[in-house]
matplotlib code that plots the C-alpha trace (Angstrom):
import matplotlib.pyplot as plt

x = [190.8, 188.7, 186.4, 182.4, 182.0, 184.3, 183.3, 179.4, 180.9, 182.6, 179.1, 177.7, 180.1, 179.9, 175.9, 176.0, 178.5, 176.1, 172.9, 174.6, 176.7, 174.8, 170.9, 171.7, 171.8, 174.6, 175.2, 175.5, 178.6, 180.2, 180.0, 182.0, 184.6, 185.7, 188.4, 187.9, 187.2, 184.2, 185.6, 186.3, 190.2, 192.0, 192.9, 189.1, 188.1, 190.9, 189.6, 186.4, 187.1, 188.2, 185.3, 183.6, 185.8, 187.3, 190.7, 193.7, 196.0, 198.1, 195.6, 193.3, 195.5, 195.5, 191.4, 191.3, 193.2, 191.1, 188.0, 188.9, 190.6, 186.8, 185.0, 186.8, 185.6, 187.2, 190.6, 191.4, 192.1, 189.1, 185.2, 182.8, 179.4, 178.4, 180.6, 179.8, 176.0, 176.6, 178.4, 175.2, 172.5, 174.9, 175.0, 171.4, 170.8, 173.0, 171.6, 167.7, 168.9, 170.2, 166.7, 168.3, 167.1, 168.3, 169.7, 167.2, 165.6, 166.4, 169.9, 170.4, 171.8, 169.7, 170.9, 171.1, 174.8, 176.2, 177.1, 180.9, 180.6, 178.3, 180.7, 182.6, 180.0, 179.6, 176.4, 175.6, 173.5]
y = [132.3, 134.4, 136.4, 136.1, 139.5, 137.7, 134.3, 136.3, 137.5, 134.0, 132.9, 135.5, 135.6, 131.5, 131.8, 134.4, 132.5, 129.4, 131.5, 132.7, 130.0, 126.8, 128.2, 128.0, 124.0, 123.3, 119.7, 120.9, 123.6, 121.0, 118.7, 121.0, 122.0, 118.1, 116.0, 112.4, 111.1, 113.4, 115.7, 119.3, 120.0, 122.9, 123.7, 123.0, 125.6, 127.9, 128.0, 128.4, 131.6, 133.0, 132.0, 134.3, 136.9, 136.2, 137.6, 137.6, 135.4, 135.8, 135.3, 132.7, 129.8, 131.1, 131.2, 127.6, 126.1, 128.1, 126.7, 123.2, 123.3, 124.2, 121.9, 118.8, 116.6, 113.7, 115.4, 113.8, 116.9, 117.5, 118.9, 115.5, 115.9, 115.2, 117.9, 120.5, 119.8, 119.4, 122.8, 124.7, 122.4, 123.8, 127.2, 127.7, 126.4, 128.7, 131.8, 130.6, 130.1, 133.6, 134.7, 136.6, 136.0, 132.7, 131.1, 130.6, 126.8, 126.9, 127.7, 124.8, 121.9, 118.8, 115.8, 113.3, 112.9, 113.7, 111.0, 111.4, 109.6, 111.6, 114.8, 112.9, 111.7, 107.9, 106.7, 104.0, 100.8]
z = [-113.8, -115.6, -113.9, -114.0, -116.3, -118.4, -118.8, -119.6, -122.4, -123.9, -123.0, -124.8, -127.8, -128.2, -128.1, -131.3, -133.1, -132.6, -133.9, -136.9, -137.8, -137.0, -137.0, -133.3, -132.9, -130.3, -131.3, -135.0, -133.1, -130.7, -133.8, -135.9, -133.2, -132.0, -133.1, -134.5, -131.2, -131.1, -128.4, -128.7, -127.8, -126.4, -130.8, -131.4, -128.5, -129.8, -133.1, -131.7, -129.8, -133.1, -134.7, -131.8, -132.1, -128.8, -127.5, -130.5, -131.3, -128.1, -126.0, -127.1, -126.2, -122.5, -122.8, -124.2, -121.8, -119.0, -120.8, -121.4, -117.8, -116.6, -118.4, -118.7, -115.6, -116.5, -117.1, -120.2, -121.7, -124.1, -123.5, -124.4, -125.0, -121.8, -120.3, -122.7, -121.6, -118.0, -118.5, -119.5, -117.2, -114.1, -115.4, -115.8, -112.6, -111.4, -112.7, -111.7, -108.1, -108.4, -109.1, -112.6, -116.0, -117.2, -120.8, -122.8, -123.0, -126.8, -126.0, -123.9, -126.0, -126.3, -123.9, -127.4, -127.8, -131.2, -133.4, -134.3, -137.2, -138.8, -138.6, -141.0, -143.5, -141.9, -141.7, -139.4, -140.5]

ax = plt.figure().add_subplot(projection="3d")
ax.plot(x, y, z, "-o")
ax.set_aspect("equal")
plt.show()
């Protein structure tokens, strides 16, 4: 288990690769990092973590299992929308109750699922 220092830091990292890769939109970034099914696997939160500059290539596979392992309520062995926003709603309430400066509202992704389909160019009539 990674400790809290650490996981501040994935926090941190995953936040600045969201501003400067996707204008900061976090359904835009869970979007890009799912599979077909429109859930972000332990390969989609590995290459995430490089994208962030996150551990090397020995150790990045150990930090997306730890991550998905975290996040995935259901246990089916991907992060769904719901998870990934549940994640940062339980976090944030978190750091409020401990009376520290929280994540910013604008960081907090929006509670509209993403539509999978249009990841892959499928519009929906």
């Amino acid at each position: 288990m990674a400790s809290e220092g650490q996981k501040q830091e994935l926090r941190q990292k995953a936040s600045t690769l969201v501003d400067a890769k996707f204008g900061g939109d976090y359904a835009i970034a869970f979007r890009h990092y799912a599979d077909r099914n429109g859930k972000v696997s332990k390969d989609g939160v590995k290459t995430l973590l490089r994208d962030a500059g996150v551990g090397n290539s020995l150790t990045r596979w150990a930090w997306a299992g730890a991550v998905v392992a975290e996040l995935d309520v259901d246990r089916d062995g991907a992060v769904s929308w719901p998870e990934f926003v549940a994640a940062f709603e339980a976090d944030r309430a978190a750091t409020a109750q401990a009376g520290e400066p929280g994540v910013a509202t604008s960081s907090v992704p929006p509670r509209r699922a993403p539509d999978p389909a249009a990841r892959f160019g499928v519009t929906s009539t």
